[in-house]
Wavefront OBJ file of the C-alpha trace (Angstrom):
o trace
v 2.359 -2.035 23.555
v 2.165 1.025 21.291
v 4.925 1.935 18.375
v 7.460 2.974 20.942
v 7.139 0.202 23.431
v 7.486 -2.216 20.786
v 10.749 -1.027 19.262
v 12.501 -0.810 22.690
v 11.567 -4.331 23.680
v 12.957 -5.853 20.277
v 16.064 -3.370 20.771
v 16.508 -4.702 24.124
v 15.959 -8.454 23.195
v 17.515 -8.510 20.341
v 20.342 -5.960 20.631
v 23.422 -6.597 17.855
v 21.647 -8.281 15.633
v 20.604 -7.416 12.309
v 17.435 -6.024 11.418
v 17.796 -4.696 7.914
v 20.079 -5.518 5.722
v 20.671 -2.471 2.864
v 22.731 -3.067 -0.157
v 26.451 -3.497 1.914
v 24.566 -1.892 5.123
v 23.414 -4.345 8.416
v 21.241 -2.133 10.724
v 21.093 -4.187 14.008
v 17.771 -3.968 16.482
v 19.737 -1.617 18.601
v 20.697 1.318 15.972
v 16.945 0.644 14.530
v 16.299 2.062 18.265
v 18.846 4.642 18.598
v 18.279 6.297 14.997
v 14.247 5.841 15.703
v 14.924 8.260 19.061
v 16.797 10.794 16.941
v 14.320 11.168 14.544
v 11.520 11.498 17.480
v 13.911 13.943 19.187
v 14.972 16.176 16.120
v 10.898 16.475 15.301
v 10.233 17.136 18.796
v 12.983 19.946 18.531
v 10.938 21.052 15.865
v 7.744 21.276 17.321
v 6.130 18.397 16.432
v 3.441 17.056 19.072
v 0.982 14.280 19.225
v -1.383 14.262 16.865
v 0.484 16.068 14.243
v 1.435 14.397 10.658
v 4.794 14.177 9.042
v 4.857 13.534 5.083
v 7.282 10.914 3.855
v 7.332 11.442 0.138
v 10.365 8.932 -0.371
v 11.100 5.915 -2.592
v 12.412 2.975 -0.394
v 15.462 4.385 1.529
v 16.579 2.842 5.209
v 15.497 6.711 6.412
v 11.863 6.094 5.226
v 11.853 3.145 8.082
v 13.724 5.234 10.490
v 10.847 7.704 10.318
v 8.044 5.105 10.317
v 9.131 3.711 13.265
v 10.499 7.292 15.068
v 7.412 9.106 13.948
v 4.847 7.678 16.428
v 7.388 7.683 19.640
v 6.457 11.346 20.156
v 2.634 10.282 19.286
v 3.015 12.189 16.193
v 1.789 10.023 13.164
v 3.436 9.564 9.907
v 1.951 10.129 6.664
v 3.597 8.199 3.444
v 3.008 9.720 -0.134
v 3.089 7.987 -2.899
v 6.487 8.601 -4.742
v 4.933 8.371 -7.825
v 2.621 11.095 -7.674
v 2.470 14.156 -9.177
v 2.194 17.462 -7.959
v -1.688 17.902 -7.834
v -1.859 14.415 -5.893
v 0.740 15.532 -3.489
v -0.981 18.865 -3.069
v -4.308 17.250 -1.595
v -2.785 14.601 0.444
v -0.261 16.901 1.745
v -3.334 19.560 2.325
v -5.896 17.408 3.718
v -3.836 15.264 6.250
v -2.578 18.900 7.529
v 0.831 17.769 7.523
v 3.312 19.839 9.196
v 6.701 18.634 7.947
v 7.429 17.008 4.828
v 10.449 15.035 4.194
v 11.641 14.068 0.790
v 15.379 13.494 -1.809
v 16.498 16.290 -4.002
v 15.193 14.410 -7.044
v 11.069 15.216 -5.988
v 12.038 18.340 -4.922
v 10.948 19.718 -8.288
v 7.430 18.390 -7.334
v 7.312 19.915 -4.194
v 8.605 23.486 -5.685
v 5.581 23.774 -8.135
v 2.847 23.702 -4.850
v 4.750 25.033 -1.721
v 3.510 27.757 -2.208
v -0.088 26.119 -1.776
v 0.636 24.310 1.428
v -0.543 26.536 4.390
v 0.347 24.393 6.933
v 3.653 22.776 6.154
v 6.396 24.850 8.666
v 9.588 22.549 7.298
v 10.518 20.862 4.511
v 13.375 17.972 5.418
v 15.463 16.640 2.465
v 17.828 13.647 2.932
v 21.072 13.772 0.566
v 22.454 17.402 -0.960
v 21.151 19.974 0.861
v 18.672 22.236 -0.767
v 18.229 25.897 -0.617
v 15.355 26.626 1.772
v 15.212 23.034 3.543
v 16.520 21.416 6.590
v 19.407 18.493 5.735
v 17.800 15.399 7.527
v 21.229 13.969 8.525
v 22.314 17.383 9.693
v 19.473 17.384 11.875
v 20.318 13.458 12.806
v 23.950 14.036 13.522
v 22.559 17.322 16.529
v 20.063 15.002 17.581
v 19.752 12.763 20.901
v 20.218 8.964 20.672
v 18.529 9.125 24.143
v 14.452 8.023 24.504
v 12.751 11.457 23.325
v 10.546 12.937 25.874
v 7.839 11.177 27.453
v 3.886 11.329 25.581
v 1.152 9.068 27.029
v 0.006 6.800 23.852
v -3.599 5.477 24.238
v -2.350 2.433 21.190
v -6.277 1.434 20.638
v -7.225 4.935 19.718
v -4.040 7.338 19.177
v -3.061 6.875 15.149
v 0.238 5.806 14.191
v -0.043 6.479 10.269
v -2.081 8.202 7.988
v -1.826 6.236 4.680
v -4.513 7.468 1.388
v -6.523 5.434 -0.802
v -7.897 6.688 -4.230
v -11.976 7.516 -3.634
v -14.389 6.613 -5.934
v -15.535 10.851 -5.427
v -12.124 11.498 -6.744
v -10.456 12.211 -3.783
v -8.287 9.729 -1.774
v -9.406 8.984 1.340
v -7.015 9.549 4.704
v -6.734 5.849 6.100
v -5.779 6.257 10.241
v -4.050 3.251 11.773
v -3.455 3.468 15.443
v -0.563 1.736 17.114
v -2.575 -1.280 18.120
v -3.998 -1.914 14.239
v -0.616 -2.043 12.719
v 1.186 -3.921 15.927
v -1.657 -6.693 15.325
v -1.893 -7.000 11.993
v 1.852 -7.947 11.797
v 1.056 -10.051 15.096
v -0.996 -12.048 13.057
v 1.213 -12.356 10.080
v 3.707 -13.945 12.485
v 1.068 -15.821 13.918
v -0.010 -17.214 10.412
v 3.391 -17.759 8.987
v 4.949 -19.434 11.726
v 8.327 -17.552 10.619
v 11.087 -18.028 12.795
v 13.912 -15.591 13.962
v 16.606 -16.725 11.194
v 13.656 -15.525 8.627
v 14.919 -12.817 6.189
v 11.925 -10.939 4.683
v 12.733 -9.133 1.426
v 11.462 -6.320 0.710
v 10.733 -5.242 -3.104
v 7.140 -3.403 -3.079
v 7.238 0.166 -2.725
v 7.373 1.488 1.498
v 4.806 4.094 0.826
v 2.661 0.747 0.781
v 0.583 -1.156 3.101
v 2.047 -4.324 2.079
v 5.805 -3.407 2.130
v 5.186 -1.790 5.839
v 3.390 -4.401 7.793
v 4.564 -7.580 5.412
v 8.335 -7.422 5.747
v 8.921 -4.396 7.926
v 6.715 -4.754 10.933
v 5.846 -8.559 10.750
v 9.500 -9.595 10.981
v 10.077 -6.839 13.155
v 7.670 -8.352 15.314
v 9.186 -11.681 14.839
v 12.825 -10.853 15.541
v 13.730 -11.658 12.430
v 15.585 -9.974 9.759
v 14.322 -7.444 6.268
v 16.409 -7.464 3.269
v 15.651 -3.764 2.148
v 15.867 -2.941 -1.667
v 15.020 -0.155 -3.938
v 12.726 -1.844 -5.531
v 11.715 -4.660 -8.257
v 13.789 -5.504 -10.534
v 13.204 -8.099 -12.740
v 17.446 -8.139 -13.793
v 18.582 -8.714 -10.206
v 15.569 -9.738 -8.355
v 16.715 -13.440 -7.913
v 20.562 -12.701 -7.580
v 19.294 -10.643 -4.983
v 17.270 -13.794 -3.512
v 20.746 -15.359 -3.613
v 22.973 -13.386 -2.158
v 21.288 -12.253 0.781
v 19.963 -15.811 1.662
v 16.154 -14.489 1.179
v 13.310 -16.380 3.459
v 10.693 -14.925 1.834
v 9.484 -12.248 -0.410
v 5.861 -10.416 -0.418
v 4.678 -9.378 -4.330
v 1.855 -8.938 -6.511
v 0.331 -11.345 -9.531
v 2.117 -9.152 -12.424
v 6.008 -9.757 -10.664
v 5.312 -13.411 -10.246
v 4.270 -13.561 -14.133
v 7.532 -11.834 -15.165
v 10.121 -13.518 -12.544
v 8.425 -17.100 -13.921
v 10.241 -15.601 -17.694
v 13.952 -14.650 -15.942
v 16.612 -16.722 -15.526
v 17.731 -18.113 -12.408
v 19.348 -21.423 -13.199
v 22.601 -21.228 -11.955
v 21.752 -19.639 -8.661
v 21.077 -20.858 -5.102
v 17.669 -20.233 -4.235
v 17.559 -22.890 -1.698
v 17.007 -20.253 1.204
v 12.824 -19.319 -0.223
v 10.275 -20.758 2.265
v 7.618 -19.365 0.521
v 6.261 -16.454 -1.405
v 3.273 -14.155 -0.055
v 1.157 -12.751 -2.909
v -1.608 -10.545 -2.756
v -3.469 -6.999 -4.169
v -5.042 -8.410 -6.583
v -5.920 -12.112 -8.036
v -3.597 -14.216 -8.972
v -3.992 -16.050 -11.939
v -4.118 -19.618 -10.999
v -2.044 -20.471 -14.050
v 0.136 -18.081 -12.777
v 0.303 -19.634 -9.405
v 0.705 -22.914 -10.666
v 3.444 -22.508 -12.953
v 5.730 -20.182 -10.453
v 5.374 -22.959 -7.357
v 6.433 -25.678 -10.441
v 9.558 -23.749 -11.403
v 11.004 -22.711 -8.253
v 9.548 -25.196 -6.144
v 8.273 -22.909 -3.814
v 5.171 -22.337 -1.964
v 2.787 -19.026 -2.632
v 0.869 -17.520 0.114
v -2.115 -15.920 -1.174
v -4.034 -13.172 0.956
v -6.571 -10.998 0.890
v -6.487 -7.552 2.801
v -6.972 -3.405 2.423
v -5.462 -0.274 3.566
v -8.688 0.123 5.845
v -8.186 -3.006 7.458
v -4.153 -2.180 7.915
v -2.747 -5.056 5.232
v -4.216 -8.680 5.608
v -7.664 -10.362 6.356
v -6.967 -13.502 5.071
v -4.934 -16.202 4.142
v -4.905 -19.609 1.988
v -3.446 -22.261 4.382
v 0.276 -22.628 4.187
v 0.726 -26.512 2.483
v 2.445 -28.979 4.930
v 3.867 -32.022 4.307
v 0.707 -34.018 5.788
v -1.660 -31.918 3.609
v -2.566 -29.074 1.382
v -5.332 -27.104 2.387
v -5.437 -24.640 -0.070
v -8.253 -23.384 -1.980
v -6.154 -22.137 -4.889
v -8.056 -19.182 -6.541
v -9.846 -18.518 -3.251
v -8.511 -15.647 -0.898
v -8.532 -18.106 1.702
v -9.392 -17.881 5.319
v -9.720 -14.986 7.690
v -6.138 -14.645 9.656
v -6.140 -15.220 13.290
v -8.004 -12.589 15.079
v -10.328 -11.760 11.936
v -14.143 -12.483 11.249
v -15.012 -12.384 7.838
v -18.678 -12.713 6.524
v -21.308 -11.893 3.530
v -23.817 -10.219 3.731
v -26.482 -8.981 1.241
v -27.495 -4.974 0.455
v -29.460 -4.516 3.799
v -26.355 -6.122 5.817
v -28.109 -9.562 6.457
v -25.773 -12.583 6.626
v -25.772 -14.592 3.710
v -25.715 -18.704 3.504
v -22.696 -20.796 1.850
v -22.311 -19.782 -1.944
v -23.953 -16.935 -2.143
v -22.959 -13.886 -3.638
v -22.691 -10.537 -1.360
v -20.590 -8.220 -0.111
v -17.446 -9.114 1.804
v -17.346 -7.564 5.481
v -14.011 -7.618 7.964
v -14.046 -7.019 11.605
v -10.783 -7.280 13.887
v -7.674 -5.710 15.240
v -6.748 -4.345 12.151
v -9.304 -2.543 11.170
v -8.660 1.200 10.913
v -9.905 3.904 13.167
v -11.528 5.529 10.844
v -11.115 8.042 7.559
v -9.797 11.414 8.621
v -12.225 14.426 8.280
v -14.753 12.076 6.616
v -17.802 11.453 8.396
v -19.900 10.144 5.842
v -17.487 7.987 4.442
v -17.142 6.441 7.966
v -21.154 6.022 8.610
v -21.082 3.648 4.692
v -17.807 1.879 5.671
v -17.658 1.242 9.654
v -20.934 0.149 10.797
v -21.492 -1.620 14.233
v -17.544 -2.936 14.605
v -17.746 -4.175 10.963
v -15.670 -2.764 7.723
v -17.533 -2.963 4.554
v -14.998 -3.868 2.248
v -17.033 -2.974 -1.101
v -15.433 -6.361 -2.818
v -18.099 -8.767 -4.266
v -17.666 -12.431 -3.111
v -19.380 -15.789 -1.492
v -17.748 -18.126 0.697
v -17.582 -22.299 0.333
v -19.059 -24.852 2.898
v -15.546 -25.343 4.513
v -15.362 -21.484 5.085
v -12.945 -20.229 2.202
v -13.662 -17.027 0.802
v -13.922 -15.826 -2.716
v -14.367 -12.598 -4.690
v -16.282 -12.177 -7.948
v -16.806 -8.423 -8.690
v -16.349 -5.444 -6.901
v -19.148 -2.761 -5.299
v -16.361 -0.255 -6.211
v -15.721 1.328 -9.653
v -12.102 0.121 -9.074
v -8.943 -0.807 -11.337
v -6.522 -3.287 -9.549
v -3.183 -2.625 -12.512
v -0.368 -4.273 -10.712
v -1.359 -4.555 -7.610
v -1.855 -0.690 -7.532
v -5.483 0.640 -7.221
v -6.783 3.266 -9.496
v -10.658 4.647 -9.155
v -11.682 5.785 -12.762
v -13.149 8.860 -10.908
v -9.735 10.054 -10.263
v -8.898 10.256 -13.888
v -12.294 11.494 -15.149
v -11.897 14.440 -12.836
v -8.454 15.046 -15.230
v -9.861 14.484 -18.565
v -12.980 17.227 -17.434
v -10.484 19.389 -16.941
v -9.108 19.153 -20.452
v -10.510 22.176 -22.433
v -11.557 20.416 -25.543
v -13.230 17.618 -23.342
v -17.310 17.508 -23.386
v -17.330 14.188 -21.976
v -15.196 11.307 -20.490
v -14.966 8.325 -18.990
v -12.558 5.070 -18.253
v -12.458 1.528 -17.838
v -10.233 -0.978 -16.652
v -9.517 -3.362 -19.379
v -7.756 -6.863 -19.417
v -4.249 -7.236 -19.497
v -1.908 -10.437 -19.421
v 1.026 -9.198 -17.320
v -0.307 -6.373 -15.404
v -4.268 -7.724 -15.087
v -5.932 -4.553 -16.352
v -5.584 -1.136 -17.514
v -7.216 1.974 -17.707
v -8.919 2.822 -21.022
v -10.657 6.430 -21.645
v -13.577 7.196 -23.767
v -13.986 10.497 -25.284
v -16.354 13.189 -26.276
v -14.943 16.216 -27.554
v -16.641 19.703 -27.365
v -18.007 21.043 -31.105
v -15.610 22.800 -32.808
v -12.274 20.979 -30.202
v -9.617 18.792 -31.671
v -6.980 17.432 -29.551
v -4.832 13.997 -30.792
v -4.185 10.752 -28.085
v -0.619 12.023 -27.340
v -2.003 15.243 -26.496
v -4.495 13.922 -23.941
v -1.877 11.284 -22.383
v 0.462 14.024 -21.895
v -1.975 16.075 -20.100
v -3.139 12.896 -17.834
v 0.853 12.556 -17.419
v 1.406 15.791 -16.111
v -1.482 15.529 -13.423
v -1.234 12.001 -11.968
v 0.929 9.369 -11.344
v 2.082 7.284 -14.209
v 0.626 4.128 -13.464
v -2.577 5.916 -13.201
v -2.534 7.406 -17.541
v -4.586 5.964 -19.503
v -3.084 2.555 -21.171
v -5.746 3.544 -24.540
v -7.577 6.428 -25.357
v -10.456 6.151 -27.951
v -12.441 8.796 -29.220
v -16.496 8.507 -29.572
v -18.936 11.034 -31.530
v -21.583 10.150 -28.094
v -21.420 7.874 -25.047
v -24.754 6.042 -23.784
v -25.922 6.927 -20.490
v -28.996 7.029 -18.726
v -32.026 8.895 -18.293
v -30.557 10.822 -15.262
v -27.275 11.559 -17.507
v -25.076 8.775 -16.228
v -22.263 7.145 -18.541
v -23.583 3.427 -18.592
v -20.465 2.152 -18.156
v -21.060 -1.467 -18.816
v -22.030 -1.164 -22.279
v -18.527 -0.091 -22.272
v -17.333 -3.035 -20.501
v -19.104 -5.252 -22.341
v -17.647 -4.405 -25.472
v -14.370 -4.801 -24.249
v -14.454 -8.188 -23.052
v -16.337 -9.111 -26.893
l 1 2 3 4 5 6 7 8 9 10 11 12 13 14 15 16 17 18 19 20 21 22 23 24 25 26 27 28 29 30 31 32 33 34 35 36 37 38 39 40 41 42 43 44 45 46 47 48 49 50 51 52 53 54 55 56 57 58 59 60 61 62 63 64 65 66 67 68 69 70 71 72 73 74 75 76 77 78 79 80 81 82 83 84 85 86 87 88 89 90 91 92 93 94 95 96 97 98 99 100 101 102 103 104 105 106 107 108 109 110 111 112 113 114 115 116 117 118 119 120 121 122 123 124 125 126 127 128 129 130 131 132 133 134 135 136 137 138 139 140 141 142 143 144 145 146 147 148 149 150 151 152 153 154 155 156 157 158 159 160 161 162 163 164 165 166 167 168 169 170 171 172 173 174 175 176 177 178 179 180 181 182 183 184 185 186 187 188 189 190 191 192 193 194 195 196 197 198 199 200 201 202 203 204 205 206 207 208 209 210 211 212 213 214 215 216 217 218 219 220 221 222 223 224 225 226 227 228 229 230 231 232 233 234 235 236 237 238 239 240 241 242 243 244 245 246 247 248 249 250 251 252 253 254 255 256 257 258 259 260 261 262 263 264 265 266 267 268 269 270 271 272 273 274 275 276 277 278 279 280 281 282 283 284 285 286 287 288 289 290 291 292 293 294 295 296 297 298 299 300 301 302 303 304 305 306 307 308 309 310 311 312 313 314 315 316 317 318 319 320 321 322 323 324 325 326 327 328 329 330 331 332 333 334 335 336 337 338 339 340 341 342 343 344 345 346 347 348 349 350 351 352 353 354 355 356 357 358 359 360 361 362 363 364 365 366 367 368 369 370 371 372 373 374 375 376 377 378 379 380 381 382 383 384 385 386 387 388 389 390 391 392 393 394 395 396 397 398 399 400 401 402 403 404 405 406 407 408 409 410 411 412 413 414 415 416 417 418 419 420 421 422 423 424 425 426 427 428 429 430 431 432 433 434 435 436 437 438 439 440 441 442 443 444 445 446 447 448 449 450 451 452 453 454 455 456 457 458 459 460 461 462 463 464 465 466 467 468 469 470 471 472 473 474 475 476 477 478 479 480 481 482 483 484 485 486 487 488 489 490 491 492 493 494 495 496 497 498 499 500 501 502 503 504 505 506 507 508
């Protein structure tokens, strides 16, 4: 079944009953269906084919799940954007993925104003809520549009994308991500598979949509299951477990830094006898962390392991039973159902129990391949296996663990940040000679991004003055946590920062 195929059958199966639940909202499988057609039908009215990309720049919204799932059942594929991002980052990934449309709220508008100008290819620009000068109205276009099954497109689901998602590059420039039908209809297969969730389950979703995690975890997987997503706008510490409450939550899907703050909020007087479990992943989870949050709400965590390029999971720690715990904590567990997992070393030999190599995925879910990047492809896909670029070994009873990464990579939150990304900014800083940045230990939100500095003879330019620059060209959670300033940096003799002097000091 591709995208299309999928969301009929549940529609038909399932009819009248709820599939999202938003604020005082119940969507039921059967509108999911109907509003999913009208958004294929109004694009197709646009002149949208197969093939072509859509932007969804949108914080989480019922609409931003409308057009995930209406997108691909004209063969067209959906792009999210980060809602965090600033104009420049917009610009490329709206650029490169040669998006056509772009849909977005009034409130990023002023984003998109400062580049339209710069985007060739983009013929429409959709906004949902107030109208806005020189844009289509999305429920304008909704309200002319046919609840009917938009016109037929043969879907090859192994090899026709579904979504083009981005990934920050260690070159500085995110990588395009394409996941066809079948990679995203069996990753959340295998979710279902692995959880065992049954049809009364009530996913809630708090990560952000223009995520892997938020998509496949608790949109597509309970989608899949026939069971039921509990949209919100987001975290929030304040109502996060009233939230839990009231809608009679199953299960939620975060990363390490929410667990460490929801372990601090209160939550005694409310019922949160409806939590199965809790899935965690993005980044390790501290297993004092871990410990502490299954204590105090007497819930089980379900640790995983997974990347954008392999659609959202690889692996799993056991769900506990009552007969026994097979958990590894402070492993990534197990590879899911329908995954292979192995190590290998630098020439891509398989490596014994315990020792250390890179970690390689092969499956389903792994992607088609990076758009318009060939050599990327040839160092990440090679012979049906994704090279993951995470350091790890794996135990005598076949649990996985990671120890460093390949990757100059910053993991703050759960959100990955490539230092390259913001040395590329600070270069362009006029008083700048040289720069570079570090990811730095941090209690609630694991690390953060430090910068070094060299400025040019004769240049002065203060901390605030460098962090608003960084804030005016990337996202937020991508500025600098520290800046410190430094008469030279070491590097070696071909002229390379040596980084992990840098590191070193840190951690002393």
């Amino acid at each position: 079944m591709n995208l299309r195929e999928l969301v009929n059958k549940q529609a038909k199966k399932y009819g009248d009953k709820t599939f999202m639940y938003w604020e005082d909202i119940t969507i039921s499988y059967s509108l999911i269906d109907e509003l999913t057609n009208k958004v294929a039908n109004f694009l197709y009215n646009l002149g949208i084919r197969k093939g072509d990309k859509v932007s969804v720049y949108l914080p989480n919204m019922p609409e931003f799940v409308y057009l995930y799932l209406g997108i691909p059942k004209i063969g067209a594929v959906t792009g999210p954007v980060n809602a965090l991002f600033k104009a420049r980052e917009v610009k490329f990934v709206v650029n490169h993925s040669e998006a056509r449309i772009i849909v977005t709220i009034p409130k990023l508008m002023a984003v998109i104003n400062e580049i339209k100008d710069d985007l060739p290819k983009v013929e429409h620009i959709i906004v949902i809520g107030e109208s806005v000068e020189g844009t289509l109205n999305f429920w304008e276009l909704m309200e002319k549009s046919s609840k009917n099954a938009p016109p037929e497109v043969i879907i090859d689901e192994k090899n026709d994308p579904a979504a083009i998602l981005y990934t920050s590059g260690t070159t500085g420039f995110p990588k395009g991500v394409l996941q066809t039908h079948y990679n995203i209809r069996r990753n959340a297969e295998m979710i279902k598979d692995f959880l065992k969730a049954e049809e009364h389950y009530r996913f809630m979703l708090i990560l952000p949509l223009f995520h892997v995690n938020a998509q496949i975890v608790t949109v597509m997987a309970p989608f899949t299951i026939g069971a039921s997503c509990i949209l919100t706008p987001g975290f929030s510490a304040q109502t996060h477990w009233e939230t839990v409450s009231k809608y009679k939550a199953s299960t939620f899907s975060a990363v390490p830094t929410i667990l460490s703050i929801l372990i601090k909020m209160p939550h005694e007087n409310l019922d949160l006898s409806s939590l199965e479990f809790v899935i965690c992943g993005a980044a390790p989870l501290p297993v004092e962390v871990f410990r502490e949050f299954e204590e105090t709400f007497k819930c089980r965590i379900v640790e995983g392991y997974g990347l954008t390029e392999g659609t959202c999971a690889s692996s799993v720690n056991p769900i506990p039973t009552d007969i026994e715990d097979r958990r590894k904590i402070g492993s990534i567990g197990i590879p899911l159902p329908g995954n292979e997992m192995k190590i290998v070393d630098s020439d891509g030999n398989d490596l014994p129990p315990n020792s250390k190599g890179e970690i390689l995925v092969k499956g389903d879910n792994v992607m088609k391949e990076y758009f318009k990047n060939p050599e990327a492809n040839a160092q990440t896909l090679k012979g049906s296996w994704l090279y993951t670029g995470d350091i790890g070994h794996i135990d005598e009873d076949g649990f996985f663990y990671i120890t460093d990464r390949k990757k100059d990579m910053i993991i703050r939150g759960g959100e990955n940040i490539y230092p390259r990304e913001i040395e590329e900014v600070l270069y362009s800083h006029p008083a700048v000679s040289l720069a570079t940045v570090i990811g730095v230990r941090d209690k609630i939100y694991g690390e953060l991004p430090k910068a070094f500095i060299v400025l040019k003879e004769g240049k002065s330019v203060t901390t605030e003055e460098i962090l608003k620059f960084c804030k005016e060209n990337l996202a937020d959670f991508k500025v600098p946590k520290y800046v410190e300033f430094r008469d030279n940096l070491l590097t070696t003799p071909t002229g390379k920062i040596m980084k992990q002097a840098l590191r070193d000091e840190e951690k002393a």
